[in-house]
Short mmCIF file of the C-alpha atoms (twelve columns), coordinates in Angstrom:
data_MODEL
# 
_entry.id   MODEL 
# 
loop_
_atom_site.group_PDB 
_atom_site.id 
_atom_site.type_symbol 
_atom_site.label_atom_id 
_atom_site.label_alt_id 
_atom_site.label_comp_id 
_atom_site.label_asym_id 
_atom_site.label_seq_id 
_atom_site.Cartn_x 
_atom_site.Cartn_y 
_atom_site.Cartn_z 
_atom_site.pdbx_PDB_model_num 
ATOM 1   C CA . UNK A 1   0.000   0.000  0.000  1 
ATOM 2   C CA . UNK A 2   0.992   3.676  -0.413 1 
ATOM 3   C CA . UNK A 3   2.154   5.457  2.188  1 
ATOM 4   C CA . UNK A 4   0.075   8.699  2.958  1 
ATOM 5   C CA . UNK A 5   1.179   12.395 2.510  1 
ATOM 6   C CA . UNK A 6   3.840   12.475 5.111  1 
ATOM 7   C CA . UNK A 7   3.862   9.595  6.410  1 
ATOM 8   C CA . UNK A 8   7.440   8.069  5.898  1 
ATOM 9   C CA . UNK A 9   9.437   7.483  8.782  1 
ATOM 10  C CA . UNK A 10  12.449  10.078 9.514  1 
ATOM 11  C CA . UNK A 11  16.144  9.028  10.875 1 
ATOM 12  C CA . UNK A 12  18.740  12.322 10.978 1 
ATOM 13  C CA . UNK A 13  22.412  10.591 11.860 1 
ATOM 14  C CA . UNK A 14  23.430  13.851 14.083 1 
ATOM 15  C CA . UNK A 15  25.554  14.021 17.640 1 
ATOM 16  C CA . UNK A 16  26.148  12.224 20.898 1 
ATOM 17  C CA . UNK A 17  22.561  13.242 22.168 1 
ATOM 18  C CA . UNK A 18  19.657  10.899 20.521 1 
ATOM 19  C CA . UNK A 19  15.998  11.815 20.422 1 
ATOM 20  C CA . UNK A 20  13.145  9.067  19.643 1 
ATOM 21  C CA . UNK A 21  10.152  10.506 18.667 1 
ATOM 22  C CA . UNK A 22  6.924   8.690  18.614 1 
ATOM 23  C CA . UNK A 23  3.272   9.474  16.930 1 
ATOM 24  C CA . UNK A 24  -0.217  8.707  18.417 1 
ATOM 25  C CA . UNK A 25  -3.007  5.908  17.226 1 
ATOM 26  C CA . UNK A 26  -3.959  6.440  13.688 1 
ATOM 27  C CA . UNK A 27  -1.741  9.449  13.135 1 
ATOM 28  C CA . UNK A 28  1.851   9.075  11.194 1 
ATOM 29  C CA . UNK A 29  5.343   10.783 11.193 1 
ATOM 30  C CA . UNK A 30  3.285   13.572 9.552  1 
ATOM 31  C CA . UNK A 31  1.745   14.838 12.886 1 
ATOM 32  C CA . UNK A 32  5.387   15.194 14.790 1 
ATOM 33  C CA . UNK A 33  7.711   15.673 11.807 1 
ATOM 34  C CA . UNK A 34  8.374   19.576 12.406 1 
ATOM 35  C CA . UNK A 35  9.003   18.261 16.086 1 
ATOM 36  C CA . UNK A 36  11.492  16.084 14.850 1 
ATOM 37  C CA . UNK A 37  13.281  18.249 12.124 1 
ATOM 38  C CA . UNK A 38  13.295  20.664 14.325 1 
ATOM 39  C CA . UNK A 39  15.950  18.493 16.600 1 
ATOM 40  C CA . UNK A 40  17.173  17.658 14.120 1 
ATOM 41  C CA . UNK A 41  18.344  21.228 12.865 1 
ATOM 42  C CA . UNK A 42  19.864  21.756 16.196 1 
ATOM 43  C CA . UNK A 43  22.450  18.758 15.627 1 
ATOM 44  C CA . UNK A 44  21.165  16.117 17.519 1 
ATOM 45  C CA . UNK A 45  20.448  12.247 16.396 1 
ATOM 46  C CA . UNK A 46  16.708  12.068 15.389 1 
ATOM 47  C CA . UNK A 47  14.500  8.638  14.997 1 
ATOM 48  C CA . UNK A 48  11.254  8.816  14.021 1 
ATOM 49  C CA . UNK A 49  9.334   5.376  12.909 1 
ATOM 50  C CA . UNK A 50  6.438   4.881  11.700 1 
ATOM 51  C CA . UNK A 51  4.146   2.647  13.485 1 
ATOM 52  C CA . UNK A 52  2.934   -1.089 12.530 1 
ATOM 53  C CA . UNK A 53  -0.731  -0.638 10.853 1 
ATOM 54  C CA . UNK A 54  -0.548  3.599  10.380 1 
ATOM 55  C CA . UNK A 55  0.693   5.472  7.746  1 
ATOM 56  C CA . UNK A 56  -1.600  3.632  4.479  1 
ATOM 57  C CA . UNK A 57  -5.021  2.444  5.403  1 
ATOM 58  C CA . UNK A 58  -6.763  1.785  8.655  1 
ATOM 59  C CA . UNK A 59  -7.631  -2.002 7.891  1 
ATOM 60  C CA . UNK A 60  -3.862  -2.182 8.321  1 
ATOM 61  C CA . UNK A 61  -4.352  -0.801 11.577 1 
ATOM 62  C CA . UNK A 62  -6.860  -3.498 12.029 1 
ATOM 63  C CA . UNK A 63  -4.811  -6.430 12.497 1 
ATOM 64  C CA . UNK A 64  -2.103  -5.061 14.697 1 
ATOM 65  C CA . UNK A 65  -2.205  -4.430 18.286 1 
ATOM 66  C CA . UNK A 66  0.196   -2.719 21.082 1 
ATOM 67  C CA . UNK A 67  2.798   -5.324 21.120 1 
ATOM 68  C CA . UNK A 68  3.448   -4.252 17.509 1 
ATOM 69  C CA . UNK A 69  3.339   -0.735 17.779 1 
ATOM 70  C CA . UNK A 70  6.163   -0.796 21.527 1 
ATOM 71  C CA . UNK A 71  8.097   -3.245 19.759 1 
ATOM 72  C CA . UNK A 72  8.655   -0.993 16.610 1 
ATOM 73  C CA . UNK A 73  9.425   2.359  18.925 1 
ATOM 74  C CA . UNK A 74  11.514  -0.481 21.181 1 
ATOM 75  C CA . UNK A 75  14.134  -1.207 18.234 1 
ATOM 76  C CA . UNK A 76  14.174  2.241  17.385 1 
ATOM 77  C CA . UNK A 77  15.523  3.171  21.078 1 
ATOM 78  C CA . UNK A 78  18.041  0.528  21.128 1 
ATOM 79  C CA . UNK A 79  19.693  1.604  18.109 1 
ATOM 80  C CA . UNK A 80  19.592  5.004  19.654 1 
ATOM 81  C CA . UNK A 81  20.978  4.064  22.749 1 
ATOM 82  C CA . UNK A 82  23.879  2.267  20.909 1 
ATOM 83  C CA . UNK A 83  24.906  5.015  18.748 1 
ATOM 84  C CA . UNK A 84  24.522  8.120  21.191 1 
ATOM 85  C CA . UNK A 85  25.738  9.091  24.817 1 
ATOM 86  C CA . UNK A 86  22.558  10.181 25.944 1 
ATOM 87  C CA . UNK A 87  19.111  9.540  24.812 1 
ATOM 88  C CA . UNK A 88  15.097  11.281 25.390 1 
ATOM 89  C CA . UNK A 89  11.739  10.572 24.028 1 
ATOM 90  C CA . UNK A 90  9.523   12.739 22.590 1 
ATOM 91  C CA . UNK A 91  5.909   11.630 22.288 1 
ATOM 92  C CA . UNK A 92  2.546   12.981 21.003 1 
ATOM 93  C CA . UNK A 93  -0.678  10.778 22.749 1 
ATOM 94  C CA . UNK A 94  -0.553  7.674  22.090 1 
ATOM 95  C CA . UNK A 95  3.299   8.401  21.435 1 
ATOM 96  C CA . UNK A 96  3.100   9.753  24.846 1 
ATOM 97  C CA . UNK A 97  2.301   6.431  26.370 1 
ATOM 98  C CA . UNK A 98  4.801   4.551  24.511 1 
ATOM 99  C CA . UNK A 99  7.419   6.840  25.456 1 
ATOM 100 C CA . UNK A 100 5.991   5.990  29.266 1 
ATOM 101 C CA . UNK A 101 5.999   2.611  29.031 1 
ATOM 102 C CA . UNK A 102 9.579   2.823  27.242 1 
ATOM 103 C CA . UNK A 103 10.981  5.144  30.420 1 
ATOM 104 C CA . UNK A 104 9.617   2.541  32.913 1 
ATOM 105 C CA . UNK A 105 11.480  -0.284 31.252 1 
ATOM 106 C CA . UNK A 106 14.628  1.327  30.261 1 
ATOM 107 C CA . UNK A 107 15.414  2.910  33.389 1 
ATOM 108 C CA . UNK A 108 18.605  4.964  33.178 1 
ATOM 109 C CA . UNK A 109 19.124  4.525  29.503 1 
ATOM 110 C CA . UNK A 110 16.661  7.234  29.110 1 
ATOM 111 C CA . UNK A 111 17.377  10.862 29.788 1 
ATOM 112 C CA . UNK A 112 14.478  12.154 29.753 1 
ATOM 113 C CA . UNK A 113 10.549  12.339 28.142 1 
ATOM 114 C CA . UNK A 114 8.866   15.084 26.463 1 
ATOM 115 C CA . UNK A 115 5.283   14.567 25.910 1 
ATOM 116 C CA . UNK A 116 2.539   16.380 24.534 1 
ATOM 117 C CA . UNK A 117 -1.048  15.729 25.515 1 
ATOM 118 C CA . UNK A 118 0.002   11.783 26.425 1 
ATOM 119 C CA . UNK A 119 -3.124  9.340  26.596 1 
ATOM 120 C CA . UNK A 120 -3.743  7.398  30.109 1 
ATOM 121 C CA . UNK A 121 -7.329  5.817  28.730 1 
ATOM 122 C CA . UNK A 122 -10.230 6.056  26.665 1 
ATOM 123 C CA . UNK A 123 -13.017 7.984  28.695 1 
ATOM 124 C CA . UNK A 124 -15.489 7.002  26.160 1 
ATOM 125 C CA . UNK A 125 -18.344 5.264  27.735 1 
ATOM 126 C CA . UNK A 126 -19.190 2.637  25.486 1 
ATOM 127 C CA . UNK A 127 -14.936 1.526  25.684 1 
ATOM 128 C CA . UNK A 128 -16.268 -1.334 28.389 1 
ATOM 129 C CA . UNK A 129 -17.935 -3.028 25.745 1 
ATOM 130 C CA . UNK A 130 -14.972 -3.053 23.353 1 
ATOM 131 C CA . UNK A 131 -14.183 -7.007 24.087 1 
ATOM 132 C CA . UNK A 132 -17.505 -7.464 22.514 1 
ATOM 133 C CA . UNK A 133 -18.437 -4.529 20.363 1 
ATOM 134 C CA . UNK A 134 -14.839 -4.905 18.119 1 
ATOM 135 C CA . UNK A 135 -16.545 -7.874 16.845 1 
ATOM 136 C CA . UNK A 136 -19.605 -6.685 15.560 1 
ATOM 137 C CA . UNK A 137 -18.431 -2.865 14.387 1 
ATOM 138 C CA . UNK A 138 -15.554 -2.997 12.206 1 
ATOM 139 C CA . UNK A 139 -14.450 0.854  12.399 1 
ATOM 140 C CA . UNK A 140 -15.597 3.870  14.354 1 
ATOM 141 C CA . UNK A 141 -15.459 7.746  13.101 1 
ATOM 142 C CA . UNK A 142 -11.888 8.626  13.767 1 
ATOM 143 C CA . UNK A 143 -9.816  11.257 15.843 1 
ATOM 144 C CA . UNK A 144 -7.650  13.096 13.283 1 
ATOM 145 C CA . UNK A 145 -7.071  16.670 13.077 1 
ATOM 146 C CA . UNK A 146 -7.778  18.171 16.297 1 
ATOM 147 C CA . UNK A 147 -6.370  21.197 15.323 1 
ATOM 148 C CA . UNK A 148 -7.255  25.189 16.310 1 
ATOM 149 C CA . UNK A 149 -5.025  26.848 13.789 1 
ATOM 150 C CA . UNK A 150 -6.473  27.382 10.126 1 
ATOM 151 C CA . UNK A 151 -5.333  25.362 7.088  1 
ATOM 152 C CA . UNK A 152 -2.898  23.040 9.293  1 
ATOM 153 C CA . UNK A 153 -4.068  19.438 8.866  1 
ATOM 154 C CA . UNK A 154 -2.922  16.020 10.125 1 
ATOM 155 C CA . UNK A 155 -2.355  13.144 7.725  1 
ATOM 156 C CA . UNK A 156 -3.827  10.226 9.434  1 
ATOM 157 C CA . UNK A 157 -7.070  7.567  9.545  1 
ATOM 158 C CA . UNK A 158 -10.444 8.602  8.806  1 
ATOM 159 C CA . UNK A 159 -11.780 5.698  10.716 1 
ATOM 160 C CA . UNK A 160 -10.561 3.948  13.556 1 
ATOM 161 C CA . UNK A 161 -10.689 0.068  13.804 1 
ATOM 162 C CA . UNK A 162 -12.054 -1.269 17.471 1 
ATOM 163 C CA . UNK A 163 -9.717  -4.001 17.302 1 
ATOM 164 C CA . UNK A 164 -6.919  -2.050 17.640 1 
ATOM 165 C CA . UNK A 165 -8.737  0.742  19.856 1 
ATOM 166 C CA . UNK A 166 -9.542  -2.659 22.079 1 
ATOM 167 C CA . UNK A 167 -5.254  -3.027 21.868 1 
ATOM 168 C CA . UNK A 168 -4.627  0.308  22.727 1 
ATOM 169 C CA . UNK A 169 -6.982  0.467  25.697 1 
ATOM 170 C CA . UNK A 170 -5.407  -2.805 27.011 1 
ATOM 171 C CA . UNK A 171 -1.837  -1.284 26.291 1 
ATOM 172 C CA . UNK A 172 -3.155  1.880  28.730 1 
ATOM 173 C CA . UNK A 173 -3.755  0.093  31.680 1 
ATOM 174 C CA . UNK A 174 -0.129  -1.717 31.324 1 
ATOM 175 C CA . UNK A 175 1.219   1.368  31.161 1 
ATOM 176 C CA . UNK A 176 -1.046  3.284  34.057 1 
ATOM 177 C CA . UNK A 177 0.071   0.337  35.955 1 
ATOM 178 C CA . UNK A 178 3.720   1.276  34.971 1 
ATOM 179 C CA . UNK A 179 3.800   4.918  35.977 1 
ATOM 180 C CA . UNK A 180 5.380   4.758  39.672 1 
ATOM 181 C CA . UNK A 181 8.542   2.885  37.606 1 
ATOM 182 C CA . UNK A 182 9.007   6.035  35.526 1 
ATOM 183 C CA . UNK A 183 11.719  8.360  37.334 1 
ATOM 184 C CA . UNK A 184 13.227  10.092 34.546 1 
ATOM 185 C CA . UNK A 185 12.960  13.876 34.430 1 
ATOM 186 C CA . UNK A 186 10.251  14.901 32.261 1 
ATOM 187 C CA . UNK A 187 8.334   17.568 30.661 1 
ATOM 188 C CA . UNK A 188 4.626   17.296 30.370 1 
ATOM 189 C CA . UNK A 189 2.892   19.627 27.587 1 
ATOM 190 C CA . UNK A 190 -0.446  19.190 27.213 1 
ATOM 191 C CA . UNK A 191 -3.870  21.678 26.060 1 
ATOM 192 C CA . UNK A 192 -6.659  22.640 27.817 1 
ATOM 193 C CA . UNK A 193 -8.574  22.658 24.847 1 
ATOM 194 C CA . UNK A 194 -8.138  19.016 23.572 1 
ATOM 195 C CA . UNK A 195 -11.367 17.166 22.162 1 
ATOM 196 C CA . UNK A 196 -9.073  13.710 21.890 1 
ATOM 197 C CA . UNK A 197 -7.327  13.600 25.363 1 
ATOM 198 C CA . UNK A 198 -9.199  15.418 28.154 1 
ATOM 199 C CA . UNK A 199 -6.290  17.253 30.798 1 
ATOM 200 C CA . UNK A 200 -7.620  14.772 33.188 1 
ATOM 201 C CA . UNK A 201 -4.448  12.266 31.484 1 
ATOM 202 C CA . UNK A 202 -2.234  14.331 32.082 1 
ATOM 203 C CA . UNK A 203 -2.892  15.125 35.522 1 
ATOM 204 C CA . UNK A 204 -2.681  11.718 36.584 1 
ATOM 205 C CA . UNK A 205 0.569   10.687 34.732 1 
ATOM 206 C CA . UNK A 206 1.917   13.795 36.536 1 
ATOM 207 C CA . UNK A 207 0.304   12.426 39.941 1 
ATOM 208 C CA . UNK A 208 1.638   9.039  39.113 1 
ATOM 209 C CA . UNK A 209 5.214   8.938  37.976 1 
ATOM 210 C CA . UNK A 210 8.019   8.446  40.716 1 
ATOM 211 C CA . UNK A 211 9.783   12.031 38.861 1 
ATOM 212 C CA . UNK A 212 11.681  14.549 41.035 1 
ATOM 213 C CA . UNK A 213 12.333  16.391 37.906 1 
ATOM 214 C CA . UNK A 214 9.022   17.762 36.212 1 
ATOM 215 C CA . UNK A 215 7.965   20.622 34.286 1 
ATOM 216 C CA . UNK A 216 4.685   21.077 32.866 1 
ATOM 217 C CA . UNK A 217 3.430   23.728 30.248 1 
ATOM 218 C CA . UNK A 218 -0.358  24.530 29.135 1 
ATOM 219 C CA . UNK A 219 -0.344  24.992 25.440 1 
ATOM 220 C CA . UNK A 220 -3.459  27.691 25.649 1 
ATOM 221 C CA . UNK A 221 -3.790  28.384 21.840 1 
ATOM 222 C CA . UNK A 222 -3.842  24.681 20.668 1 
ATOM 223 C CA . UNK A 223 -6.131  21.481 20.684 1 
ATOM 224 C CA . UNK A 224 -5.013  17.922 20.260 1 
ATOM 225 C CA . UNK A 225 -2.456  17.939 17.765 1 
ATOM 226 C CA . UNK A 226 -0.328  20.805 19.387 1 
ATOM 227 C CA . UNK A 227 2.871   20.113 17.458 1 
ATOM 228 C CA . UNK A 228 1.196   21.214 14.063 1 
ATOM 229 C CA . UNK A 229 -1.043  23.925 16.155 1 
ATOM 230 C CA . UNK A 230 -0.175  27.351 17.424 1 
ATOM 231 C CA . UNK A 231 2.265   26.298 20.212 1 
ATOM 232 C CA . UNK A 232 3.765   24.106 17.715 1 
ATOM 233 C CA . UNK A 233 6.820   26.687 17.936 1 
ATOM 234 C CA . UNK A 234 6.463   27.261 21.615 1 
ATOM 235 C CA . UNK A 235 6.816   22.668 22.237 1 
ATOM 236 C CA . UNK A 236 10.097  22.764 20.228 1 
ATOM 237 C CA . UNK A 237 11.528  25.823 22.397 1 
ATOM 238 C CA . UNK A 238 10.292  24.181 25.909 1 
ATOM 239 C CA . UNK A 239 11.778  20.715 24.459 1 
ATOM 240 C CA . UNK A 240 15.346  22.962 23.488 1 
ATOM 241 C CA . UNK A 241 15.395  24.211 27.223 1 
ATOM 242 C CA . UNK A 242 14.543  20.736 28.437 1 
ATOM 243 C CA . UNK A 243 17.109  18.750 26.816 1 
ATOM 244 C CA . UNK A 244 19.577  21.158 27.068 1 
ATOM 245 C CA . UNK A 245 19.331  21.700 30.861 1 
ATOM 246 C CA . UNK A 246 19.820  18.155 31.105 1 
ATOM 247 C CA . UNK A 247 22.750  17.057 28.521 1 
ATOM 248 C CA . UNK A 248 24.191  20.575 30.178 1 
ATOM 249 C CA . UNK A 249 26.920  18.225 32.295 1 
ATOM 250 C CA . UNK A 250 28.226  15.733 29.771 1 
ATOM 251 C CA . UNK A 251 31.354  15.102 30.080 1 
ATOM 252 C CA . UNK A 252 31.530  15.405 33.809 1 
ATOM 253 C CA . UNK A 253 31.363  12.800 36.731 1 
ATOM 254 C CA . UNK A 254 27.517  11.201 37.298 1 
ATOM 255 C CA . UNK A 255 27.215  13.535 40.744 1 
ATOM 256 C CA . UNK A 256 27.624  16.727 38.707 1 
ATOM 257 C CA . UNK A 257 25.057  16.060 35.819 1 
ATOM 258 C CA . UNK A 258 22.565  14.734 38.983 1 
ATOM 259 C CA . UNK A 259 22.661  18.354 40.391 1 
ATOM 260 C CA . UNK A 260 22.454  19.646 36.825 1 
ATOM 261 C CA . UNK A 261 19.059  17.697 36.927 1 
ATOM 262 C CA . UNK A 262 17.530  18.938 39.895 1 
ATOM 263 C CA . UNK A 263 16.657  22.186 38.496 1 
ATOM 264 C CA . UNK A 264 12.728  21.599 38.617 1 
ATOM 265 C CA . UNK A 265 11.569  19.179 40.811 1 
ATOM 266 C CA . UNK A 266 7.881   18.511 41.851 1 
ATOM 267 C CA . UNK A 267 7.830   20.677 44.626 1 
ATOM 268 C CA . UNK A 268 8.262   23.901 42.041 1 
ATOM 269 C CA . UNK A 269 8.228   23.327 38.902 1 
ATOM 270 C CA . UNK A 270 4.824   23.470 37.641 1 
ATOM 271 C CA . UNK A 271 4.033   26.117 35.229 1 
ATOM 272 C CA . UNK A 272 1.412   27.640 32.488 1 
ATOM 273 C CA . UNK A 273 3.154   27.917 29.598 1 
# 
């Protein structure tokens, strides 16, 4: 199948410090590409893949599930992590989770996460009946293009198929149940305005996580897809800052770059952007 408008997956060979960017459920590379060229323009390694099932039509999508989609952003970090001295994660919703679930079983291999409005569960009430429902309803109305800002436009599904929304709903409670393993510094940026992910996922990541370091912006202008919205410009300066507060003490002993690190904790650091 062709690939849609935008949709190829992105690799920039750049320095020591590695980023892995990762897109949400039934979105492509497309969504987060000026994320990642963005990095990229500033020198730094970039990998961004696109996911099992996304990126051509959503029957794809159909017959893949979680394991699939981890496994793909999985690889992706291990190469990372073998070619670079320090490595984040950048992740839009769904990519937000995966990044999550990748912090809480890579420990100290990960610098650091960047997310923007990361999924914790489907709030829809009819998502109980999933186990049953996928079997009967093939594809649902999909979620693409939550966007404020005129013109902009995501390249994505149209439809959504329940057995994969099933998968991803399974692959949110592993995760939820994950969240007091994640202890890397992070940066949560998420909008008040978001018709996909309510603020209420957000909030409980945040309340969840075992983080000392944490920083969390409101994107005010922007809906769902914030990294092709207004703040679009205002996530890639916040994820600059970020990663270069942290990858400020390379070169020096572990004790130095852990002070370096402390710069925000939870107590503090909380702010509108």
């Amino acid at each position: 199948m062709p690939l849609l408008p935008g949709a190829e997956p992105f690799r920039h060979d750049g320095g020591e410090i590695g980023v892995l960017v990762c897109h949400g459920f039934t979105g492509s590379p497309q969504s987060v590409r000026p994320w990642a060229d963005h990095l990229a323009a500033r020198g730094l390694t970039v990998s961004l893949p696109l996911l099992p099932g996304h990126g051509t039509r959503w029957q794809d999508l159909a017959v893949t599930g979680w394991q699939d989609w981890y496994a793909e952003v999985d690889r992706e970090l291990r190469s990372l992590i073998r070619a670079c001295e320090r490595v984040f994660v950048c992740g839009l919703s769904m990519g937000g989770a995966l990044a999550l679930r990748l912090a809480a079983q890579h420990g100290a291999e990960i610098s650091g996460l960047a997310l923007v409005n990361p999924a914790n569960r489907i709030h829809d009430p009819l998502a109980a009946a999933l186990p049953v429902l996928r079997h009967l309803v093939p594809s649902v109305k999909g979620i693409v293009s939550d966007i404020a800002k005129p013109g902009a436009q995501e390249s994505g599904y149209d439809r959504m198929p329940l057995h994969a929304v099933h998968s991803m709903r399974r692959f949110y409670r592993v995760v939820d149940a994950e969240l007091p393993q994640v202890t890397q510094p992070l940066l949560v940026m998420h909008s008040p305005q978001d018709h996909v992910v309510p603020p209420a996922d957000s909030e409980r990541i945040l309340s969840q996580v075992s983080s000392r370091d944490v920083t969390e912006r409101l994107l005010e202008r922007s809906f769902h897809v914030a990294t092709l919205d207004h703040d679009a410009e205002f996530i890639f300066e916040e994820t600059d800052t970020f990663i270069t507060r942290l990858t400020a003490g390379m070169g020096e002993d572990t004790d130095t770059r852990t002070d370096l690190g402390k710069g925000s904790g939870k107590e503090g650091a909380a702010a509108s952007g």
